[in-house]
Every structure is written in structure tokens, then in C-alpha cells.
C-alpha positions as CSV (number, residue, x, y, z in Angstrom):
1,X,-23.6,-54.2,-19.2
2,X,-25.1,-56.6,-22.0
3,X,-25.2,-60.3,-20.8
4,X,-25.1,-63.1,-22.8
5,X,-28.7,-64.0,-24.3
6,X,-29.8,-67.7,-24.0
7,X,-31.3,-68.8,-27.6
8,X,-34.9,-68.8,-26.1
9,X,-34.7,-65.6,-24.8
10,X,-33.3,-64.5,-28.0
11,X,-36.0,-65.8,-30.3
12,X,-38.3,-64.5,-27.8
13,X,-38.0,-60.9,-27.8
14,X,-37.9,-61.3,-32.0
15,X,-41.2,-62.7,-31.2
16,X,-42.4,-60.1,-28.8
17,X,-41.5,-57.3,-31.2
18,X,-44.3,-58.8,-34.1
19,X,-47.0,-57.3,-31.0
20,X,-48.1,-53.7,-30.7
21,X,-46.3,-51.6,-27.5
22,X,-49.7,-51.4,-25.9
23,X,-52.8,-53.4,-25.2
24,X,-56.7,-52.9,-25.0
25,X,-57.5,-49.9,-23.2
26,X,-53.9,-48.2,-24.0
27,X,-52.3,-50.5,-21.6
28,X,-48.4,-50.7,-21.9
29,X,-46.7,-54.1,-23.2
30,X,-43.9,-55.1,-20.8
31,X,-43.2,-58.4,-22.5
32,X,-39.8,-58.2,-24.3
33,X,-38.4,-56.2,-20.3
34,X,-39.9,-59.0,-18.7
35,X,-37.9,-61.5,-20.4
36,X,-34.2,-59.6,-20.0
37,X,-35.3,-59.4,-16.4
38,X,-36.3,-62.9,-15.8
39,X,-33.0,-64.5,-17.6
40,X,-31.0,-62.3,-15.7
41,X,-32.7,-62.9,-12.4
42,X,-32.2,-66.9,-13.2
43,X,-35.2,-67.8,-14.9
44,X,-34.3,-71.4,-17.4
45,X,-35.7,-71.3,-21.1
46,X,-38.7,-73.1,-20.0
47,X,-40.3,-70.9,-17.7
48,X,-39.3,-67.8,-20.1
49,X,-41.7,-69.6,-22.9
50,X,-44.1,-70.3,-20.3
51,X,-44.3,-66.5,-19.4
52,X,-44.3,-65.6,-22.6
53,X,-47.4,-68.0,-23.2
54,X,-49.2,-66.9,-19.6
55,X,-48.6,-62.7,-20.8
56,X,-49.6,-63.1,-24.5
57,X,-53.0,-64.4,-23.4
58,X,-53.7,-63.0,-20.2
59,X,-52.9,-59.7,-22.0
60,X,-54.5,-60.5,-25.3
61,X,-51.6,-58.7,-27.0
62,X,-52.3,-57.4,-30.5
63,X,-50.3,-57.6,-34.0
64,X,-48.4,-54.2,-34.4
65,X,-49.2,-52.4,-37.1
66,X,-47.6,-52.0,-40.2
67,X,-46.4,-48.8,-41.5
68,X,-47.3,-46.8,-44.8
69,X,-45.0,-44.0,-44.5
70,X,-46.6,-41.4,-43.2
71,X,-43.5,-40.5,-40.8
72,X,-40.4,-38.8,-42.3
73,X,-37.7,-36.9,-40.9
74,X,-39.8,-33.5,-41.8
75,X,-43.0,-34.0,-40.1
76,X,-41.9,-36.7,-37.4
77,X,-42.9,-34.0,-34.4
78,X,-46.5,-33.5,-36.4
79,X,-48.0,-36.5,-35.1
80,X,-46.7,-36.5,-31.4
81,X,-49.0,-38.7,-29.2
82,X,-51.0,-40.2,-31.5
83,X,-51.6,-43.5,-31.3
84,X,-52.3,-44.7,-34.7
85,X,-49.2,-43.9,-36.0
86,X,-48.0,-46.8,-34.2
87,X,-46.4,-48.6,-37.3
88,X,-45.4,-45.5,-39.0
89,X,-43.3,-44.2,-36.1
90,X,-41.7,-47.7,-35.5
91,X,-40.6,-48.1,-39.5
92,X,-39.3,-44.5,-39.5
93,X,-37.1,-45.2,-36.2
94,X,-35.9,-48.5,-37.3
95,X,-34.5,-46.8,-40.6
96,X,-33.1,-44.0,-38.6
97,X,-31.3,-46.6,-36.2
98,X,-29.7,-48.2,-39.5
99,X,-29.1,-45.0,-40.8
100,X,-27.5,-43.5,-37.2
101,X,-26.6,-46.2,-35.1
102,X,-28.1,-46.9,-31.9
103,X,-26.1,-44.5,-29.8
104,X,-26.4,-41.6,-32.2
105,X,-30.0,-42.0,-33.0
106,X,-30.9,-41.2,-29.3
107,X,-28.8,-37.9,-29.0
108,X,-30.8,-37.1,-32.0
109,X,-33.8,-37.7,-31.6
110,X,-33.8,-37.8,-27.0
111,X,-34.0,-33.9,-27.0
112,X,-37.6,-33.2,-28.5
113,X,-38.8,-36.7,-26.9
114,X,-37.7,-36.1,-23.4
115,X,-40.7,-33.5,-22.3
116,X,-42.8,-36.1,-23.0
117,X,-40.8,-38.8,-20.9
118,X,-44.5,-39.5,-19.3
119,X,-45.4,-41.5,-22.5
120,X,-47.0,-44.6,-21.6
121,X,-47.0,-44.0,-17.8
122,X,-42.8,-43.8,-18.2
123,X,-43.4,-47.2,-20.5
124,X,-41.7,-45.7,-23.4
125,X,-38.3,-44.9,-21.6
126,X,-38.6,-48.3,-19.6
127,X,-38.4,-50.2,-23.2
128,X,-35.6,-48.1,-23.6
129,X,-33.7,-48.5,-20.7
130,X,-33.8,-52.3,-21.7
131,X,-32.6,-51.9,-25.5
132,X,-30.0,-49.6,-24.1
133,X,-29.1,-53.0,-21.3
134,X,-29.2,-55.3,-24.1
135,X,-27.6,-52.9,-26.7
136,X,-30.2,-54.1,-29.0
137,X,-30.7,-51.9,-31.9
138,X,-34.5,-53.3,-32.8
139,X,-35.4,-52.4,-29.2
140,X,-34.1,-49.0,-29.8
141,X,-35.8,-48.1,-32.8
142,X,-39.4,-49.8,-31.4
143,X,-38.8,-47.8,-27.9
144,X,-38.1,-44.4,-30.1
145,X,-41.5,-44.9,-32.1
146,X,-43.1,-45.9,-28.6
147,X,-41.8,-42.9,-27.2
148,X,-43.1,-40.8,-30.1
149,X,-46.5,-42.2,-30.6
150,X,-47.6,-42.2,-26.9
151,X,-46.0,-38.6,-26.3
152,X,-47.1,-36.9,-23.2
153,X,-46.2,-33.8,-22.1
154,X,-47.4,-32.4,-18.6
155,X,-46.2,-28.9,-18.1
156,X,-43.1,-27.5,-20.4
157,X,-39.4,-26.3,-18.2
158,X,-38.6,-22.7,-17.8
159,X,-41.5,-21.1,-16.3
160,X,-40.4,-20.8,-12.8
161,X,-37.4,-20.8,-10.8
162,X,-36.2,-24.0,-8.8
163,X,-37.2,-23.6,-5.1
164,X,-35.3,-26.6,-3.5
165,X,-32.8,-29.4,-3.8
166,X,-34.8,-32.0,-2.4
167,X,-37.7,-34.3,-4.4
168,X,-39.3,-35.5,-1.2
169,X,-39.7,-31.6,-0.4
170,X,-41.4,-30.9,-3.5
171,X,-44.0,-33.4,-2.7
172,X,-44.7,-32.1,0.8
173,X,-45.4,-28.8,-1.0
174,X,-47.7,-30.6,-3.3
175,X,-49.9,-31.8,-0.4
176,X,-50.6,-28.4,1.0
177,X,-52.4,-27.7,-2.7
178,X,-56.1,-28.4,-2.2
179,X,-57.1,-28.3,-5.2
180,X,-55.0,-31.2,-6.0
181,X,-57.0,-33.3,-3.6
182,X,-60.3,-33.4,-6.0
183,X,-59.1,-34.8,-9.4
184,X,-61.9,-37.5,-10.5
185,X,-60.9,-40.5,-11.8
186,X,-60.2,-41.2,-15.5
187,X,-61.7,-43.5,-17.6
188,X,-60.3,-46.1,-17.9
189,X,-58.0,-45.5,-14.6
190,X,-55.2,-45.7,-16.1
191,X,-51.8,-44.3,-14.7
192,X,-51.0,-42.3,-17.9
193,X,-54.3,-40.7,-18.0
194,X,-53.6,-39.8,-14.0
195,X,-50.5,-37.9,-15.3
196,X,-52.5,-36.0,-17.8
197,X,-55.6,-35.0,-15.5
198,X,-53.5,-34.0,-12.5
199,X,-51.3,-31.8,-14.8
200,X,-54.2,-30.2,-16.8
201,X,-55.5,-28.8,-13.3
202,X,-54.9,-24.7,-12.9
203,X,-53.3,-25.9,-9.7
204,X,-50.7,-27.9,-10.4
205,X,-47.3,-26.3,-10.1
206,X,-44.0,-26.4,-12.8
207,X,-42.3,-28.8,-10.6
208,X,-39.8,-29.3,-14.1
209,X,-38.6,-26.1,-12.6
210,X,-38.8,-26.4,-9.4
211,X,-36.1,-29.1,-8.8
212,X,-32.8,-27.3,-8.8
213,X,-30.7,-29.5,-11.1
214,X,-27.0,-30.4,-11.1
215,X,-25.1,-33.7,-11.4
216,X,-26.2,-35.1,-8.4
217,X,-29.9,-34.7,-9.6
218,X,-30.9,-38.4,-10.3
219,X,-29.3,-39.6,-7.1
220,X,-31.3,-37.1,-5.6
221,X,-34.5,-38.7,-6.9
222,X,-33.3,-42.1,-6.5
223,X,-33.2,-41.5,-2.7
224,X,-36.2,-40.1,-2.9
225,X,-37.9,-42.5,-4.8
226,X,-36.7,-45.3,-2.4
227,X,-37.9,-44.0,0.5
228,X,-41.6,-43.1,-1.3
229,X,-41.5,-46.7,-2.4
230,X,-40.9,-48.5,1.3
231,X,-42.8,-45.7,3.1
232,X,-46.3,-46.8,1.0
233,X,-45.1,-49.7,-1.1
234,X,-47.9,-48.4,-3.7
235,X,-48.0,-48.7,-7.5
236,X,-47.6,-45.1,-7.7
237,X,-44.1,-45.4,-6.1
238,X,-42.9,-48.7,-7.6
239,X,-42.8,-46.5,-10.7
240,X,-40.3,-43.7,-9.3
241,X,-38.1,-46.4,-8.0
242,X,-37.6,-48.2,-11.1
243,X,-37.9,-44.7,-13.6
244,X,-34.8,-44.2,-11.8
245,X,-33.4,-47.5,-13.0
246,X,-34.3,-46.8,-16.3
247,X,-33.0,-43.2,-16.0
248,X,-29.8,-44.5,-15.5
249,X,-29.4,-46.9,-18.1
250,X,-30.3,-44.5,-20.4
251,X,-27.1,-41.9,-18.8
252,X,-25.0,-42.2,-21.4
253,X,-27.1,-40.9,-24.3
254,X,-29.4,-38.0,-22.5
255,X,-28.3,-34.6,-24.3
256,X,-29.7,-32.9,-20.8
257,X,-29.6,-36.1,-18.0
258,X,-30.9,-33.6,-15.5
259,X,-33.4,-31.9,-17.8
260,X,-34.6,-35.7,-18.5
261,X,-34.5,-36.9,-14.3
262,X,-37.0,-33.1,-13.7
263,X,-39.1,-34.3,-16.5
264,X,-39.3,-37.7,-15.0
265,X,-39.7,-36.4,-11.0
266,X,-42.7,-34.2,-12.3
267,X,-44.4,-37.4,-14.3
268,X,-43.9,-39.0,-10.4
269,X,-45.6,-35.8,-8.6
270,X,-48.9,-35.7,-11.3
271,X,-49.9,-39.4,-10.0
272,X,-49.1,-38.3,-6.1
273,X,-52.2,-37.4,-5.7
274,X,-53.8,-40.1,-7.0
275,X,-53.0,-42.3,-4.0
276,X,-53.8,-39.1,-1.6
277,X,-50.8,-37.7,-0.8
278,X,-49.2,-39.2,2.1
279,X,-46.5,-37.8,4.3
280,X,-43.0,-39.5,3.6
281,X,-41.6,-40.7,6.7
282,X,-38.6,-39.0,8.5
283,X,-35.4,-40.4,8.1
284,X,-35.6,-42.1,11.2
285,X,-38.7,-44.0,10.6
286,X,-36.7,-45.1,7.0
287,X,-33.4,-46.3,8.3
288,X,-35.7,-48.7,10.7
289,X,-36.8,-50.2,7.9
290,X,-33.7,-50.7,6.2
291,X,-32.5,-52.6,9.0
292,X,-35.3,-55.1,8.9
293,X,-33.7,-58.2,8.9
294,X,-34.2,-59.7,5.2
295,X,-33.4,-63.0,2.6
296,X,-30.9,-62.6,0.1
297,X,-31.3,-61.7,-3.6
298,X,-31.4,-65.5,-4.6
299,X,-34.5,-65.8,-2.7
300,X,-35.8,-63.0,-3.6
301,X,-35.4,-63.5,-7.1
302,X,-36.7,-67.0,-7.1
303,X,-39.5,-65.7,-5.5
304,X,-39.8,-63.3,-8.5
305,X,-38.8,-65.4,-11.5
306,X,-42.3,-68.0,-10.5
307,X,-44.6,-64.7,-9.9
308,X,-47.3,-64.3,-12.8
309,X,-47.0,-60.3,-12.1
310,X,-45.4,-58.3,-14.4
311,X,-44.4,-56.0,-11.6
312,X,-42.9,-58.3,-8.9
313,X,-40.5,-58.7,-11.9
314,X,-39.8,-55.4,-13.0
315,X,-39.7,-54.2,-9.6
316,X,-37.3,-56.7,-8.3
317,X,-34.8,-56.9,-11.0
318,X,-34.6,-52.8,-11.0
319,X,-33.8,-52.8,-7.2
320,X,-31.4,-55.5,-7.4
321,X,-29.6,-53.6,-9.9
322,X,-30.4,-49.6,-8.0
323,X,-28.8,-52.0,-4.8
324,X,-25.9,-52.8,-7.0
325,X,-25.2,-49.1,-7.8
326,X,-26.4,-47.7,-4.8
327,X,-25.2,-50.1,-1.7
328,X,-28.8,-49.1,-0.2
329,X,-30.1,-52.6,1.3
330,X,-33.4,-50.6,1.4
331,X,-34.1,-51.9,-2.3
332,X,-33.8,-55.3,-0.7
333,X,-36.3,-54.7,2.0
334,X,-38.1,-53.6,-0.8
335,X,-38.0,-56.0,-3.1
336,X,-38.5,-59.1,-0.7
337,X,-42.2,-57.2,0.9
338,X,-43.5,-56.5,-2.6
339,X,-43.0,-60.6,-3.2
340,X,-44.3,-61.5,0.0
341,X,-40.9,-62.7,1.8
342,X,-41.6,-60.2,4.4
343,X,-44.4,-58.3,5.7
């Protein structure tokens, strides 16, 4: 549900729109998120410009380019994860957006996108997810051309069968794949170029397939994701946990929601084994930790809203609002460790 925008936030995301999606080396550009999550977590107009200030230069964010064209609506799959068609892909989406309207523009052009829902390490749908919060048409169109331009696709649906039910138990199958266990580093490290290494190996499996789907799917994976994120609190998991969010905001436009949550689960098991594959915990070991005594969400954002990284912010606004829709005070136990209000 949209909430009112202060003035400064406002003028702020126009602001943050004039930079390029991503940053020296291919990093992605969480600045116009970051300020929707920080208003809505509390944050006044002054520490919104001050982040704005802090991110700009401690990021060194970059002009985005202008377009000349080169995208129409007969070769806009031609150039499909290719980054220097940055400005060409955003003007082509924001006249499709005037054109189509928000809503219909993403049950046009969702379908051929969503196989590459890894784009930008899940970046792409997480600007999105926040255009669709804000029902901000600009956002929509830049998140579209995102999408398009950083387009990553790890291993295509319908090759296999489904073989279970349950995301966690897809990941215990993943751990029994040596092979897995020796993928070298990219260069630059980057959690995008993870993805793309993991799933180029002989070894890795069609896990698009092998989640059974259903309506219950992203549920399924929410729970999941949860319990990956307090069971190793990584930057791996914090990813699953809020794709989920993001998946969700998204629901209403997905012409295939659980086509889209398989893609996403599959984006979450390439970067498993970068972090070496732990065990999830049983469900006992979990539930202790939900019950860990814990401060309330006004803490916990405070605690937030004065953090310089971008991630305390985008993790903790995204479990507030996962606790909201789920009733799981897990994403609270969650949210106040990866702040520092607990150990």
C-alpha cells in the first residue's frame, strides 16, 4: 500500500533516477529503495538528504546514460544482459509505461523477463518491488530497463520433473553435490557473477524444476528463507529473505507467480555454495530462536534509520513488513541481530 511521500523524499528519488542502476564494478544502486524504506521506517527529511549525500559519494554513483534508440518493441529481447544498453532500455520502457500503464506494462513485458529474475543479484526485481509499493510509474519503467539490461538467466524450466515440496530440502540435496564445493571465486566477487559461475557448472541441478509449484509456493520459500537467514545470518541469506519481500509486492502482476518464486529459489541455491553449504537447523533449534526475547520494531528501526549500510535498511524494513504478513516474530529476531540489538 502506497504511503504518503514527504516532499524531500519526493524530490529525492527524481534525483536518484538522473544516476545509472549500477556502480563501478557492476555493483547495484539501492538508493531510490533505500529512501522509501527509510521514510517509512521514520527517518525525518534531514537524515533522508544526509543519506542521500553519504550513498552518492561513498558509492561514486554515475550519470545514467542517455538513450539513442537502439531498443524498440521488435528487437527488445536482442540485447538481453547487456549492459550498455542501459539508456536505451530505460527510454524504451518509460515510453511503454506511458503507452501501457504501469500495471499492464509488467504482464507484458514480466513473462520473457522472469528467467532472468537473477539480474543484478535479484536488484532488478528489488527496484521493482519498490515502484510497485510506491505505484510509481518512473520507477517501473527504470526497474523494466534494469531488468532487461542486467538479464541473467541460470538454467531454463522444464527439463526435469519436481522432486519435492520443500526449499530447505532442495538445498540439502545441493550439499551432497561435490562438485559444487570447488567453484573459484569470480572477479570481482560479486554476488551476480556467483549466480552465473555456480550455474554454468555440469553439476548444478534444474532446481526451476525441481520445486513442485502451487499457490502456496512463495510461502513455502518464505519459511524457508527465514529460517536460512537466522540459522547463518549471512549475505547470501539476507537476499532470500527479502527476494521474498519483493516477490510479493510484485503478486499482483506476475503472469506465472510460481514460475517467478522457482526462478527466484534457484537464483538463491547458485550462491549456496558460495558460503559452503551449511546444514539448516531442525525446527527445533529455529523455534528457540524465535523465542529469544527481543526490542520492538521502533527500536529496531531507529537502530536502522542511523545505520550507514544499505543492508541493515533493506533488511530491516523487508522483515518488518514479511512480520506484518506473516505473524512470524522470527523476522524480528532477525532484524534486531543484523543491527546489533542482540547477539
Amino acid at each position: 500500500m502506497r504511503a504518503e511521500r514527504s516532499a524531500t523524499c519526493r524530490r529525492l528519488i527524481v534525483e536518484a533516477r538522473r544516476f545509472s542502476v549500477e556502480f563501478p564494478p557492476f555493483m547495484a544502486n539501492h538508493l531510490p529503495m533505500l529512501l522509501v524504506a527509510l521514510e517509512r521506517m521514520g527517518a525525518d527529511g534531514p537524515r533522508l538528504e544526509a543519506y542521500f549525500a553519504e550513498y552518492r559519494e561513498a558509492n561514486g554513483l554515475v550519470p545514467a546514460p542517455a538513450g539513442s534508440g537502439r531498443i524498440h518493441r521488435r528487437n527488445w529481447q536482442a540485447h538481453f544482459g547487456e549492459r550498455e544498453f542501459e539508456g536505451d532500455y530505460r527510454a524504451f520502457m518509460a515510453e511503454e509505461v506511458a503507452r501501457l500503464g504501469m500495471a499492464e506494462a509488467q504482464r507484458v513485458y514480466l513473462p520473457a523477463l522472469v528467467p532472468g529474475i537473477a539480474a543484478s543479484a535479484l536488484h532488478a526485481l528489488m527496484r521493482l518491488a519498490y515502484a510497485e509499493l510506491e505505484e510509481d510509474p518512473d520507477e517501473v519503467a527504470v526497474a523494466l530497463g534494469y531488468w532487461a539490461m542486467t538479464f541473467l538467466p541460470l538454467r531454463f524450466a522444464g527439463t526435469s520433473e519436481p522432486v519435492t515440496a520443500n526449499p530447505a530440502e532442495i538445498l540439502d540435496r545441493l550439499r551432497a553435490i561435490e562438485a559444487l564445493r570447488d567453484v573459484p571465486p569470480p572477479a570481482p566477487d560479486l554476488l551476480w557473477r556467483w549466480m552465473r559461475e555456480v550455474s554454468r557448472k555440469a553439476a548444478f541441478p534444474p532446481v526451476v524444476d525441481w520445486l513442485e509449484a502451487g499457490p502456496d509456493v512463495l510461502p513455502r520459500v518464505a519459511a524457508a528463507s527465514r529460517s536460512f537467514m537466522a540459522a547463518t545470518m549471512t549475505f547470501e541469506a539476507l537476499h532470500a529473505l527479502t527476494g521474498c519481500h519483493w516477490l510479493r509486492l510484485v503478486g499482483p502482476h506476475w503472469p506465472d507467480q510460481p514460475l517467478a518464486v522457482r526462478y527466484f529459489w534457484q537464483a538463491i541455491c547458485a550462491v549456496y555454495p558460495k558460503i559452503g553449504m551449511p546444514p539448516l537447523p531442525a525446527a527445533e533449534e529455529i523455534e528457540t530462536i524465535r523465542r529469544t526475547p527481543c526490542p520492538d520494531w521502533p527500536e529496531i528501526f531507529a537502530r536502522a534509520c542511523a545505520s550507514s549500510d544499505e543492508h541493515d535498511i533493506s533488511l530491516v524494513f523487508s522483515a518488518s513488513e514479511e512480520d506484518r504478513h506473516y505473524r512470524d516474530p522470527l523476522y524480528r529476531v532477525i532484524a534486531a541481530r543484523r543491527v546489533g540489538l542482540l547477539p
